[in-house]
C-alpha positions as CSV (number, residue, x, y, z in Angstrom):
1,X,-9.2,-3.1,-3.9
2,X,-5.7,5.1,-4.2
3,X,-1.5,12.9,-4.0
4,X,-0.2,28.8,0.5
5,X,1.8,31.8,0.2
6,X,2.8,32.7,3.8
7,X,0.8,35.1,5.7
8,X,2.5,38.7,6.2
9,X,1.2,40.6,9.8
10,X,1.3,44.8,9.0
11,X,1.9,46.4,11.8
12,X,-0.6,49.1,12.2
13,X,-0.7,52.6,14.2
14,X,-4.7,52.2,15.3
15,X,-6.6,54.3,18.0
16,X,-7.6,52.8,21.5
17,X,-11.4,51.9,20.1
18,X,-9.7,50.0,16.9
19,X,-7.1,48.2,18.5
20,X,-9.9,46.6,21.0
21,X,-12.1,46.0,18.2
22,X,-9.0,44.2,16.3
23,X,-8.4,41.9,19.8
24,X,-12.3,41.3,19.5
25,X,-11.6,40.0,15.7
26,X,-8.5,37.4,16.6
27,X,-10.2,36.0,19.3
28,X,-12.8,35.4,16.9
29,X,-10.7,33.3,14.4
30,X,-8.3,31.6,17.5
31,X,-12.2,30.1,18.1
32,X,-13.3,29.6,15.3
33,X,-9.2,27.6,14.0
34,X,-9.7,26.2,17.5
35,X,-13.4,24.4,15.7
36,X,-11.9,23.3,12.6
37,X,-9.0,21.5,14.4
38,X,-11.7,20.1,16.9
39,X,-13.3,18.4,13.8
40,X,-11.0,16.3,12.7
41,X,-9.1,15.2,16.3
42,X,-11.9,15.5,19.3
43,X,-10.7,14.2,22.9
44,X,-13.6,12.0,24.3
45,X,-12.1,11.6,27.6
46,X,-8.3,11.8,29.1
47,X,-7.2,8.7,27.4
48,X,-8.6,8.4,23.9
49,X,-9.1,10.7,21.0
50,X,-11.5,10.3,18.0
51,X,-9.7,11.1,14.8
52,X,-10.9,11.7,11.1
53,X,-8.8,9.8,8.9
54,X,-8.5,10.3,5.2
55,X,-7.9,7.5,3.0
56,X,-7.3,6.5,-0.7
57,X,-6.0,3.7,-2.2
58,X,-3.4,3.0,-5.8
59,X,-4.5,2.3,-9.2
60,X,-4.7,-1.5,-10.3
61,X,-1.8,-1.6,-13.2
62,X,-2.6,-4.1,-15.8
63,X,0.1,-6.3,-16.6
64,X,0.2,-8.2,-20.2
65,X,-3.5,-7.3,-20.7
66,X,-5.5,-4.0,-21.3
67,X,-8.2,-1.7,-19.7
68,X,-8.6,1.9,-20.0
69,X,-5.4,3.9,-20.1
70,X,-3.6,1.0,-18.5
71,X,-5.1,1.3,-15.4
72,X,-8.2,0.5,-13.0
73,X,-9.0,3.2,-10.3
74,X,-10.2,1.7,-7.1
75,X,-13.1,3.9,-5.5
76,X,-14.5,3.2,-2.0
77,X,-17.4,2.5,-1.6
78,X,-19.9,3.8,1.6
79,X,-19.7,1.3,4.0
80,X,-16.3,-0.2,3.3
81,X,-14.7,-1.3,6.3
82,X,-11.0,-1.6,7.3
83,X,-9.1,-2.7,10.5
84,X,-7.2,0.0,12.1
85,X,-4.3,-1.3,14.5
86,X,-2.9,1.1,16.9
87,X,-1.0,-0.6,19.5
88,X,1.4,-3.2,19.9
89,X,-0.4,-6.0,18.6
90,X,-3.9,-7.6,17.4
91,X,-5.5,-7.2,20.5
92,X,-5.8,-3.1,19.9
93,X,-7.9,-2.5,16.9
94,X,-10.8,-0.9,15.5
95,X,-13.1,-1.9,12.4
96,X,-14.6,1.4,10.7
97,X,-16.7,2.1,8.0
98,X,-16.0,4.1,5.2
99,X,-18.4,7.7,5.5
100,X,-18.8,8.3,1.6
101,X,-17.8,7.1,-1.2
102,X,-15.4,7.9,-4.2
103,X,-11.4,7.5,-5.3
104,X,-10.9,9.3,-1.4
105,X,-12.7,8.8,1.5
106,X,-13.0,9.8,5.3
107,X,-13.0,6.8,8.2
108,X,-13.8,8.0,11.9
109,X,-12.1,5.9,14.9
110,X,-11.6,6.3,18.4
111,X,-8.0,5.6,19.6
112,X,-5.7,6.2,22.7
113,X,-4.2,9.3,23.1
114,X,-0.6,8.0,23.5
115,X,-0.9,6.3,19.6
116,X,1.9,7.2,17.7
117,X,1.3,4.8,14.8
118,X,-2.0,3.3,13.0
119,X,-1.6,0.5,10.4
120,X,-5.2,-0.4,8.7
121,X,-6.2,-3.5,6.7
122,X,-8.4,-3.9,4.0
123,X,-11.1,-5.6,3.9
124,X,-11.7,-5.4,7.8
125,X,-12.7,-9.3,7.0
126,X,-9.4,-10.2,5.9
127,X,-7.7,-13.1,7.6
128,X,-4.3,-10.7,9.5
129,X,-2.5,-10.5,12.4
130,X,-0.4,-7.6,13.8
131,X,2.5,-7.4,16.1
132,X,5.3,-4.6,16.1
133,X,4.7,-2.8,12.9
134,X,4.4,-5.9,11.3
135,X,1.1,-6.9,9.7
136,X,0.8,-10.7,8.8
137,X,-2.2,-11.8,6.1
138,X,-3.2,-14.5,3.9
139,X,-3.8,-14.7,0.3
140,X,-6.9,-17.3,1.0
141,X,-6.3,-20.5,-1.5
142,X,-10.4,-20.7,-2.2
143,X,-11.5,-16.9,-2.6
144,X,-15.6,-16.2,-4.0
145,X,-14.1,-14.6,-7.6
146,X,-15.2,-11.0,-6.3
147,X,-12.6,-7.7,-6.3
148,X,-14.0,-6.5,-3.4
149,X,-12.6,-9.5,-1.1
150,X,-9.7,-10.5,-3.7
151,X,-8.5,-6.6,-3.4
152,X,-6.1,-7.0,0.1
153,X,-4.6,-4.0,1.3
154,X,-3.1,-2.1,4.0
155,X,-1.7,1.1,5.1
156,X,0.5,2.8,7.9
157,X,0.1,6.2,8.8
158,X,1.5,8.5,12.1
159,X,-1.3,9.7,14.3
160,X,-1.1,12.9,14.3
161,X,-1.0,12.6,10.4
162,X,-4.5,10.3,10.5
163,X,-3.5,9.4,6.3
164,X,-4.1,6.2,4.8
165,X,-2.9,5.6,1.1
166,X,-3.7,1.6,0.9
167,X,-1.4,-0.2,-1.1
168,X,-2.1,-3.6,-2.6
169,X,-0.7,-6.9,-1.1
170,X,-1.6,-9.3,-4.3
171,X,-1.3,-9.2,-7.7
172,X,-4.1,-10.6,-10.0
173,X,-5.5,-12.5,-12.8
174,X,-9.1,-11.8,-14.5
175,X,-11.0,-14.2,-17.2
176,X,-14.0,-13.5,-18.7
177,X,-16.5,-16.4,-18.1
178,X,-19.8,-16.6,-20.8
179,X,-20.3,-20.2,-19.9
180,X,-23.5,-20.0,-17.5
181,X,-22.2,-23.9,-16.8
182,X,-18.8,-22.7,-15.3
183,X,-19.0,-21.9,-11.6
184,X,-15.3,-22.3,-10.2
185,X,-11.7,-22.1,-11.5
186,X,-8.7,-23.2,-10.2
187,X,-5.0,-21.6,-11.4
188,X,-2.3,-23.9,-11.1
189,X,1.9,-23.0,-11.0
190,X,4.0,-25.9,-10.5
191,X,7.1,-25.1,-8.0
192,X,5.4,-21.9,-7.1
193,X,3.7,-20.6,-4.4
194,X,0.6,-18.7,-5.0
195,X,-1.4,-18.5,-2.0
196,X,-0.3,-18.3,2.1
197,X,0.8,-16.3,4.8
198,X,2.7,-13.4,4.5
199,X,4.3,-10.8,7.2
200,X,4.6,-7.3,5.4
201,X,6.7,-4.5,6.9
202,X,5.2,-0.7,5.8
203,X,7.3,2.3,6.5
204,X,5.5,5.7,6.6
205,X,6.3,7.1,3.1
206,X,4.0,3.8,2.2
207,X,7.2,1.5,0.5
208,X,6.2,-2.6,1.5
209,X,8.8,-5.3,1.6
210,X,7.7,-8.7,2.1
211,X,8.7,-11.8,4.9
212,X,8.4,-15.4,4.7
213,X,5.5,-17.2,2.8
214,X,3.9,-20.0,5.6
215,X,1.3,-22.6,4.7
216,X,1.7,-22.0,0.8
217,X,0.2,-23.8,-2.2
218,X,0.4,-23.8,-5.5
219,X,-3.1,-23.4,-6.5
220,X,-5.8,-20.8,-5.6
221,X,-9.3,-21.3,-6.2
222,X,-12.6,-19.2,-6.8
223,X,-16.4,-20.2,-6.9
224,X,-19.0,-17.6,-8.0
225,X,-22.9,-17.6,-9.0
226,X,-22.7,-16.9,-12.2
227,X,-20.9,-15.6,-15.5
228,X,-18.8,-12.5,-15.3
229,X,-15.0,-11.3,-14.7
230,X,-14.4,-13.3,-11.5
231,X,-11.2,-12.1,-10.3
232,X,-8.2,-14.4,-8.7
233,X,-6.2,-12.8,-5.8
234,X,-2.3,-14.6,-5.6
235,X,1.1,-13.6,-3.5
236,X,2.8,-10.9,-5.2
237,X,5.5,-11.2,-7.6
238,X,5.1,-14.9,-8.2
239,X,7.8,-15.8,-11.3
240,X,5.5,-18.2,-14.0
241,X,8.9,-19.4,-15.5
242,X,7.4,-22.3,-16.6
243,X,3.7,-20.8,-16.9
244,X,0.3,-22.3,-15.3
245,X,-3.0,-24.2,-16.0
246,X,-6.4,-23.0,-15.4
247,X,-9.0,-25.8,-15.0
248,X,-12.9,-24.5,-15.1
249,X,-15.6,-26.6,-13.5
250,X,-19.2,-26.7,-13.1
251,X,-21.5,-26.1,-10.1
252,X,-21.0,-29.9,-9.4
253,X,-17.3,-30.0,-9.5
254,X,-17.3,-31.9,-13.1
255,X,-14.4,-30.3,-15.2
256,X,-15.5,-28.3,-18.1
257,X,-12.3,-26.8,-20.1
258,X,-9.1,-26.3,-19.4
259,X,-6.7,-23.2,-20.5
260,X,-2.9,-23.0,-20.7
261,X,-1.0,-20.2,-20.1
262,X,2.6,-20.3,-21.5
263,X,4.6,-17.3,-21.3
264,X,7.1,-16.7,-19.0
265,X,6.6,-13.4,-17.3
266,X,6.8,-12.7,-13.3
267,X,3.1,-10.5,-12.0
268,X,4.2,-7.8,-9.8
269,X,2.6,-7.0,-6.9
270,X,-0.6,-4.2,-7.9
271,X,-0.8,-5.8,-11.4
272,X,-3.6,-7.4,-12.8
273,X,-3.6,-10.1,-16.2
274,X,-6.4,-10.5,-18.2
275,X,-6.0,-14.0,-19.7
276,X,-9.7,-13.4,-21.6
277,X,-12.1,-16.2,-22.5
278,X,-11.8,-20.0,-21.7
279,X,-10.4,-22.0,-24.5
């Protein structure tokens, strides 16, 4: 789960031979600025056009924890796929897969040619719905631990554009597990909802406001393999005014320790908390 000096035309006074030989040279650059725009919008048929689309997505802030310089840069990885919407609802999408990787990458999809709008979810695997400019998803309440599926996303872009800057949906929290015996933790809040269904509204310039939360819980889960950083996805801003309880259990479900955590401090959306080590 990432921002040219006019040209000046001199009139010139040039002889018969020069002035065909300079007609000779603009038709030469109209082709070849006709190329370069032909590489990143190309018309398949009458009705749909394949587009380039650049993409990048914001830094993860860390919130009442540290990493480097305060913040984790998210890079794309080759293959990566998102869901492109670019109609009127769910029905008109596209999954495509990131070209290259790095902190900016490019995706290539085929749309209509009358698509004013594209909205794009990330991962293309995420449970969302779209309908209106409105993109509905869910924070999962049992998630595998991993960034890569905790890290929602989405984006909103004109056509003609063809920009996606992804931002986050979630905020998150990250232990650090060295017991090889601990397999899946569970984050309790009381009175707070922490995973569910959420609509989110994007305007161009990228700004996210957030709907009504359906189907919530309190708790969200996460199973993994083995030790590590396993990373817990949860609705954004959630207030822990009374703070939570993490429970750790082993691969058969038997509780192994349980952790408190006891400030009072509200996770924005984008901000990740690194509560550390089991107790």
């Amino acid at each position: 789960m990432s921002k040219r000096p006019p040209t000046t035309i001199r009139s010139l006074w040039i002889s018969s031979s020069k002035r065909n030989a300079m007609k000779k040279h603009i038709a030469f650059l109209t082709l070849a600025a006709a190329l370069l725009l032909g590489s990143c919008v190309k018309k398949n048929d009458s009705d749909r056009v394949r587009l380039t689309i650049t993409a990048s997505s914001e830094s993860t802030k860390t919130a009442l924890g540290e990493s480097i310089d305060g913040f984790r840069s998210i890079r794309w990885e080759k293959g990566d796929a998102i869901k492109v919407f670019y109609g009127n609802n769910d029905s008109d999408f596209a999954v495509v897969q990131a070209s290259d990787e790095g902190i900016i990458t490019t995706f290539s999809v085929e749309v209509p040619a009358t698509a004013q709008k594209l909205y794009a979810v990330y991962p293309a695997t995420a449970q969302a719905s779209f309908s209106n400019g409105v993109i509905t998803v869910t924070v999962p309440a049992f998630q595998d631990g991993k960034f890569s599926a905790a890290n929602l996303a989405v984006a909103c872009s004109s056509a003609s554009n063809a920009s996606f800057s992804f931002k986050h949906v979630c905020s998150y929290m990250l232990t650090e597990i060295a017991d090889e015996n601990i397999h899946k933790m569970t984050l309790t809040a009381s009175g707070q909802n922490l995973s569910g269904t959420i609509p989110v509204t994007l305007s161009e310039s990228g700004e996210l406001s957030f709907g009504t939360v359906t189907d919530a819980s309190s708790t969200v889960s996460a199973r993994f393999e083995s030790a590590g950083q396993p990373i817990l996805a949860i609705l954004p801003g959630v207030s822990f005014t009374d703070g939570a309880s993490l429970e750790f259990f082993n691969a058969d479900g038997d509780p192994v320790s349980s952790q408190s955590i006891k400030k009072d401090f509200t996770l924005n959306r984008g901000s990740l908390l690194n509560i550390g080590k089991p107790e």
